[in-house]
TITOR-420714 format. One record per residue (C-alpha): x negated, z, y negated. Coordinates in Angstrom, 3 decimals, padded with zeros to 6 digits. Layout:
REM TITOR-420714
- x|z|y
- X|Z|Y
...
This chain:
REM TITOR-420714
- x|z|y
- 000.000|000.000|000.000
- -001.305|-001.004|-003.205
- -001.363|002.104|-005.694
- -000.967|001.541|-009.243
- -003.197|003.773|-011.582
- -002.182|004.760|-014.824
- -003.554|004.068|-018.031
- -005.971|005.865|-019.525
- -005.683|007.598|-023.219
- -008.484|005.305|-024.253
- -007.387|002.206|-022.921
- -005.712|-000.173|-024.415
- -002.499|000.075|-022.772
- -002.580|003.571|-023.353
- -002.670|002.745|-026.958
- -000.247|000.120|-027.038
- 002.208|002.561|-025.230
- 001.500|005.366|-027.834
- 002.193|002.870|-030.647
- 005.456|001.842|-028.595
- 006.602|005.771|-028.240
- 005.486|007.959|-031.481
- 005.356|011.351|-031.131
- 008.629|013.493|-031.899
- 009.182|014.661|-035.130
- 011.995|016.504|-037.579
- 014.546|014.029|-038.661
- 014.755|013.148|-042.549
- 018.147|012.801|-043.955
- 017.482|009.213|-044.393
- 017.787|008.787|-040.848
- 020.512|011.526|-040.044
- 022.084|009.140|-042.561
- 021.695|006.031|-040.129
- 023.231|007.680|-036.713
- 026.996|007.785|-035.915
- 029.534|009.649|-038.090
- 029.507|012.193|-034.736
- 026.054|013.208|-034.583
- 026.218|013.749|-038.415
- 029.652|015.816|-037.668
- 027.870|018.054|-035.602
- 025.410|018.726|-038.144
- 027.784|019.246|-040.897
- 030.717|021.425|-039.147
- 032.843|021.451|-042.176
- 034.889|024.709|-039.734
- 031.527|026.818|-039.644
- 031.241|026.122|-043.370
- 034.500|027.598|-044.236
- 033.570|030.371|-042.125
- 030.597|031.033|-044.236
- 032.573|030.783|-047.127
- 035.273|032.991|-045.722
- 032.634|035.304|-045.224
- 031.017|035.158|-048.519
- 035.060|036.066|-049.940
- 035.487|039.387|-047.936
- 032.501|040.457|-049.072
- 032.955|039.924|-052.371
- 036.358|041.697|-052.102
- 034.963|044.544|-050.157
- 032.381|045.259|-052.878
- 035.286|044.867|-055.569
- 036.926|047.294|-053.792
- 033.758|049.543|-053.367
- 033.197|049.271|-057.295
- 037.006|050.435|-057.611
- 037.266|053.142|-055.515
- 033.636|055.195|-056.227
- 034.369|054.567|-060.427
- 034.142|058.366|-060.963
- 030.661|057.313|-060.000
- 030.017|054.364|-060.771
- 031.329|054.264|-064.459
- 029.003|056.549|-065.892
- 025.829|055.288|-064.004
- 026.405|051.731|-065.776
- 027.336|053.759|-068.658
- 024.170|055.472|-069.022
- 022.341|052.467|-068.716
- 023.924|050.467|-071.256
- 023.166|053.809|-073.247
- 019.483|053.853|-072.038
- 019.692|050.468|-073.632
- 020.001|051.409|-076.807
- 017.905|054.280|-077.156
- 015.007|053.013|-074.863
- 012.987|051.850|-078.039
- 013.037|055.122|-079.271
- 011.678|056.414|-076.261
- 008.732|054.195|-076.465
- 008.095|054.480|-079.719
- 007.976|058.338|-079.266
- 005.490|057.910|-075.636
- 003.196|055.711|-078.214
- 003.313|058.562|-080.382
- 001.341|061.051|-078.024
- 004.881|062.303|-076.342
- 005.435|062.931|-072.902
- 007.867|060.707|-071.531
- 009.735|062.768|-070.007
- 009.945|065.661|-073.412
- 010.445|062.346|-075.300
- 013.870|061.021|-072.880
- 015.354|064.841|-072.810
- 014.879|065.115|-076.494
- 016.808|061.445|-077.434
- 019.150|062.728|-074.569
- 019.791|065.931|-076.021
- 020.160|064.321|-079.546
- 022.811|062.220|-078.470
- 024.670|064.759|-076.321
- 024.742|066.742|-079.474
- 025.660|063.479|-081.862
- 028.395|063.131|-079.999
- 029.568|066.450|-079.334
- 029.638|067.343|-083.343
- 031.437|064.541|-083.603
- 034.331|065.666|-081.651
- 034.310|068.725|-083.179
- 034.265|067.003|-086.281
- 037.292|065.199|-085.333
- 039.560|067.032|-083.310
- 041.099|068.465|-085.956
- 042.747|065.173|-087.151
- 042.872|063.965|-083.649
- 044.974|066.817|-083.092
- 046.849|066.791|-086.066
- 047.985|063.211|-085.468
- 048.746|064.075|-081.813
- 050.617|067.046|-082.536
- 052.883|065.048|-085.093
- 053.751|062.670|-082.429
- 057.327|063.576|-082.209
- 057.689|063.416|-086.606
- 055.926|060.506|-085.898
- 058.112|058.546|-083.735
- 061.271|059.185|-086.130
- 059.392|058.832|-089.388
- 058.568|055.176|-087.713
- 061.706|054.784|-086.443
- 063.402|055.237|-089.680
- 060.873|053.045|-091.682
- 061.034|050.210|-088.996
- 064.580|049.392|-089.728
- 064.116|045.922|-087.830
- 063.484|047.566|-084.540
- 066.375|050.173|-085.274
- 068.300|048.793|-082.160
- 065.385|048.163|-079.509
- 064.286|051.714|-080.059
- 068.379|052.613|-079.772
- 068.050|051.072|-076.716
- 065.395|052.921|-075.456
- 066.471|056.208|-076.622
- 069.687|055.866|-074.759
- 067.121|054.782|-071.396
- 064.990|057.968|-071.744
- 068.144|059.906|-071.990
- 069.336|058.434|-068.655
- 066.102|058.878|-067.147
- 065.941|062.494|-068.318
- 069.827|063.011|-067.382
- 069.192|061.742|-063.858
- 066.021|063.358|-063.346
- 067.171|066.925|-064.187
- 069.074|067.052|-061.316
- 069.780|071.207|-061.765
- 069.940|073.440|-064.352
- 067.853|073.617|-067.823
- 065.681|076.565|-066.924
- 064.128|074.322|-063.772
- 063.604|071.097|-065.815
- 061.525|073.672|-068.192
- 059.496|075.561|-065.482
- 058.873|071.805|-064.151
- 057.643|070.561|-067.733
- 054.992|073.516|-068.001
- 053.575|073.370|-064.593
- 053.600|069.197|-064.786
- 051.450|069.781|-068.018
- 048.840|072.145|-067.139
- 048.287|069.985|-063.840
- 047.938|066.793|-065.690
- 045.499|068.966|-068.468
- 043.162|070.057|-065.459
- 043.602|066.530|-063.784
- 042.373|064.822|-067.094
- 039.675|067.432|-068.279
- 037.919|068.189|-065.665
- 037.157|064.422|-064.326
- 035.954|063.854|-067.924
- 033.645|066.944|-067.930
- 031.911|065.855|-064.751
- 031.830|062.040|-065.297
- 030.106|063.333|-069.169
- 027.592|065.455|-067.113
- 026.917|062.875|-064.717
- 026.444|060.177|-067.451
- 023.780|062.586|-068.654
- 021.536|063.276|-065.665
- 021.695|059.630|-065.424
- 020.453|058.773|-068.750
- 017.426|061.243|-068.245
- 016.359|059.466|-065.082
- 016.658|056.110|-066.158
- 014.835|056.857|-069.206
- 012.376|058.432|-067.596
- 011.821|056.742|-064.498
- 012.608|053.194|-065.754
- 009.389|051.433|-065.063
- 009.802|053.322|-061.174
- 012.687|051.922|-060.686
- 011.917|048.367|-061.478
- 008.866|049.075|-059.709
- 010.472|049.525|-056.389
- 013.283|046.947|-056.785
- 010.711|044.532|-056.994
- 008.252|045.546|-053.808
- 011.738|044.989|-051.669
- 011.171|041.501|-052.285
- 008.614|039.512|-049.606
- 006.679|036.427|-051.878
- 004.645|037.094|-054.984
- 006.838|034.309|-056.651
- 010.191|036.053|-055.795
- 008.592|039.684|-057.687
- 007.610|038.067|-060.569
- 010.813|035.873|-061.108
- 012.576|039.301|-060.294
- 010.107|041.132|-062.876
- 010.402|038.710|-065.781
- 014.519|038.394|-065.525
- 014.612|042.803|-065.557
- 011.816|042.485|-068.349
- 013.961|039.435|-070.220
- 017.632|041.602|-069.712
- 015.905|044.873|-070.776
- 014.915|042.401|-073.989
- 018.299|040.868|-074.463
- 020.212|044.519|-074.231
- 017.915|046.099|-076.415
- 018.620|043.460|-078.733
- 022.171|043.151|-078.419
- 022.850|046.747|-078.509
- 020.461|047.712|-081.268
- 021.594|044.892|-084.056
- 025.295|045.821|-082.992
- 024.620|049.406|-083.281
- 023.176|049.299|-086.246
- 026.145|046.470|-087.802
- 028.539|048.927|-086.351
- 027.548|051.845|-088.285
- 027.581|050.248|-091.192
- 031.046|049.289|-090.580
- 032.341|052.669|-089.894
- 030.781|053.798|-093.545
- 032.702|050.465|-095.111
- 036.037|051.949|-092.898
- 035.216|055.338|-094.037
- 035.206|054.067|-097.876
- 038.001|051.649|-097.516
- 040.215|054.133|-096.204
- 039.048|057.005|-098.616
- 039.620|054.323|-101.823
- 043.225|053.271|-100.323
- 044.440|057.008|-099.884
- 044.671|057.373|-096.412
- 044.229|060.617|-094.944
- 041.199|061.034|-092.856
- 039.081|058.406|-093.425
- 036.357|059.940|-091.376
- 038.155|059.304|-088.523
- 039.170|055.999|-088.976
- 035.429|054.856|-089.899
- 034.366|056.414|-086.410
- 037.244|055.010|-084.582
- 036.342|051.228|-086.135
- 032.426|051.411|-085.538
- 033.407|052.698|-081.546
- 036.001|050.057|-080.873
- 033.800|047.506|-082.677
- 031.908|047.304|-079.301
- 034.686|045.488|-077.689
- 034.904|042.426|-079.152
- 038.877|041.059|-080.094
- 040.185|043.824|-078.421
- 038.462|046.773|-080.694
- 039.249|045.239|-083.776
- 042.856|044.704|-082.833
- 043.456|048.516|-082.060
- 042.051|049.589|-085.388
- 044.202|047.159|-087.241
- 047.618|048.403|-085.290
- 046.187|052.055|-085.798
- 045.767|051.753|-089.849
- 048.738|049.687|-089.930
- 050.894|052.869|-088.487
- 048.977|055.130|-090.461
- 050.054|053.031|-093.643
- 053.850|053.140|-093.067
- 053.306|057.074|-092.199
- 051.034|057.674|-095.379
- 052.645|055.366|-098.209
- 056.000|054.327|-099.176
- 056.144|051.027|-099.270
- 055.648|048.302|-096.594
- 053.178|046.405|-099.099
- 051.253|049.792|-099.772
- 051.165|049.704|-095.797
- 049.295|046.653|-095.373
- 046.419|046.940|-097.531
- 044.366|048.605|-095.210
- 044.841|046.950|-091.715
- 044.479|043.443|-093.375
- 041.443|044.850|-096.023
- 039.715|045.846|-092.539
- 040.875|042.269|-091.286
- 038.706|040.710|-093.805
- 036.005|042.520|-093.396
- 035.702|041.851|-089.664
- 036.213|038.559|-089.835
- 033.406|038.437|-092.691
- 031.244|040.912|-090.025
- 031.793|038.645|-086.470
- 031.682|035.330|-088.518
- 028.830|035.713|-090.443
- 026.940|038.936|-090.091
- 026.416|039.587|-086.615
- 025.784|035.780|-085.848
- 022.983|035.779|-088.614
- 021.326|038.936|-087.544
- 021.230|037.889|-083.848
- 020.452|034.104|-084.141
- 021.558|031.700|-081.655
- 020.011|033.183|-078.436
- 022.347|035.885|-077.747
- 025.476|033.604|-077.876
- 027.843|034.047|-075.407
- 030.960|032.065|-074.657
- 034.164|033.034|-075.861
- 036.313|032.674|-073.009
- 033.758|034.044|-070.749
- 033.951|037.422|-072.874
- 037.434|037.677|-072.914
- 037.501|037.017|-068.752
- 034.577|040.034|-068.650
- 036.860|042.484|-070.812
- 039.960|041.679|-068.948
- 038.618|041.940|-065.504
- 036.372|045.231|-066.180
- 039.210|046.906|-068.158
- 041.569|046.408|-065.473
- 038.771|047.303|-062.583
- 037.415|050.733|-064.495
- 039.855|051.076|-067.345
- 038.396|051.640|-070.969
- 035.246|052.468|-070.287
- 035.178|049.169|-068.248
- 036.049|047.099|-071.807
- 032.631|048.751|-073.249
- 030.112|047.969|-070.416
- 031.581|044.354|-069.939
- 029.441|042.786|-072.302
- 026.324|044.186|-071.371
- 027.234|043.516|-067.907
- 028.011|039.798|-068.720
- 024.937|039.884|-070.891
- 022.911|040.879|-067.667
- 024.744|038.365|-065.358
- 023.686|035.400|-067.702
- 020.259|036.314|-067.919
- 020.083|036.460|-064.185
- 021.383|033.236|-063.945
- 019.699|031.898|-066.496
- 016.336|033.005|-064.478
- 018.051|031.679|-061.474
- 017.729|028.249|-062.370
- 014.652|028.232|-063.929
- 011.388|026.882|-062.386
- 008.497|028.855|-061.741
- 008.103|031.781|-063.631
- 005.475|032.734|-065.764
- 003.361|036.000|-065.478
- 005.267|038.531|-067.140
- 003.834|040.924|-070.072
């Protein structure tokens, strides 16, 4: 029987037959491109990419849901940090200074617990002067407001009904049921607020003083050099951006509360400490701030002055001045870079005000401020070394 060898690797059959057959390879997509519509089916399973995407949608809902149900925590962490914001170039400029970091964060800490403790005192007089007249209040509106005589009617007669059928006994119950329903919702109310205030301030120490820490070891969780410096420059670049943001508006703010305070003081309403504090805190929620201190010196004008033109001087006075203030002022001071889009702000107030209440409203822009540097990193090339 005649045996047939094989070629060898050096002959030339062998090389003809290697140039016939090339050596296996990855596919490019040019060529995935080429086979049957079934081979590139199998590739792209349009069912295991909803899946995915399913996937990605219950998570996102279960860490909505997460943020919503720990917000007695959560709230005044993010709180603290917007906070830490604000004062963190203080901080620095006191460490450059020859002070500790950590004396320097208790003291700006400290200063600020007390700024904004005096301030309550200062104000809880009015605040509970107005809240104690709420009842006067009501009917002196109610009799000024001559329009909405009959919707209020109407509503009167409801609350009656309501009040009627929820009695259900005698008057002495309905009383004993009044006192203990308001010393549970007094305890219910003050003593969340007391611990969320306390835990807002432990966190503000920390973060102050172990900022750089903390960045530190978000950043060594990551595996490539390239991924902890993109991650260090976009912390480094919203650190910038909320330091900016927070310290022009700050600083615009306050001197909106002394315009409030003078507008207020000229026009004759009483007060006018209160109102200047209440316009340069709501200030830091854009269109919705604004609006409440408008309504809020509009009702104190038909309580305070006769007349319904008397009334309006100060809401639309204040009007003015914040459209002069978010038009021009703020714009100028803060150039171009910190734009952010309209819509998108209102979507961030809406959505955080209904997912952590008030609070929620004042962190949303920093939060959307932090969300578009991120992305803005995001799609960036390569970064640079960071400083």
């Amino acid at each position: 029987m005649t045996q047939i060898s094989k070629p060898k690797n050096g002959s030339p059959e062998a090389k003809e037959k290697a140039g016939r057959e090339p050596a296996s390879r990855p596919e490019t997509p040019a060529e995935r491109d080429g086979k049957p519509a079934a081979a590139v089916h199998a590739v792209y399973d349009p069912w295991v990419r909803g899946s995915q995407m399913a996937m990605i949608g219950v998570f996102v809902i279960a860490l909505l849901w997460c943020a919503y149900a720990a917000r007695p925590v959560i709230v005044p962490v993010v709180l603290a940090w917007v906070i830490a914001t604000i004062v963190l170039p203080i901080v620095k400029w006191m460490q450059e200074h020859g002070v500790p970091r950590v004396a320097a964060a208790i003291s700006v800490t400290v200063a600020l617990a007390l700024l904004i403790v005096g301030l309550l005192a200062l104000l809880s007089t009015p605040i509970s002067v107005w809240l104690g007249h709420a009842t006067e209040i009501g009917a002196m509106l109610q009799r000024k407001l001559q329009t909405m005589h009959g919707p209020l009617g109407t509503l009167e007669e409801i609350r009656k009904t309501l009040n009627a059928i929820g009695a259900g006994g005698t008057q002495p119950t309905l009383k004993v049921e009044q006192s203990d329903t308001m010393v549970v919702t007094i305890f219910s109310v003050v003593t969340p607020a007391v611990s969320q205030f306390v835990l807002c301030i432990g966190a503000l120490v920390f973060y102050l003083v172990y900022q750089q820490r903390l960045r530190s070891t978000v950043v060594y969780f990551l595996s490539s050099r390239e991924a902890r410096l993109a991650t260090l420059r976009a912390l480094s670049d919203i650190d910038e951006q909320m330091t900016t943001y927070f310290g022009t508006f700050t600083i615009v703010n306050v001197c909106l509360g002394v315009v409030t305070v003078a507008l207020t003081w000229l026009i004759g309403l009483p007060n006018p400490l209160l109102w200047g504090v209440l316009a340069a805190v709501l200030n830091y929620v854009p269109y919705l701030g604004p609006a409440v201190v408008v309504g809020t010196l509009g009702v104190a004008g038909l309580l305070t002055f006769p007349t319904l033109g008397e009334a309006v001087v100060a809401p639309l006075a204040f009007l003015g001045i914040v459209a002069i203030e978010g038009q021009f002022l703020t714009p100028a001071l803060m150039g171009r870079r910190l734009e952010l889009n309209p819509f998108a702000v209102f979507l961030a107030i809406a959505f955080c005000t209904w997912l952590w209440g008030p609070v929620g409203a004042f962190v949303s822009v920093p939060l959307l401020i932090a969300l578009t540097v991120a992305v803005g990193h995001a799609r960036a090339g390569k970064p640079d070394l960071p400083d």
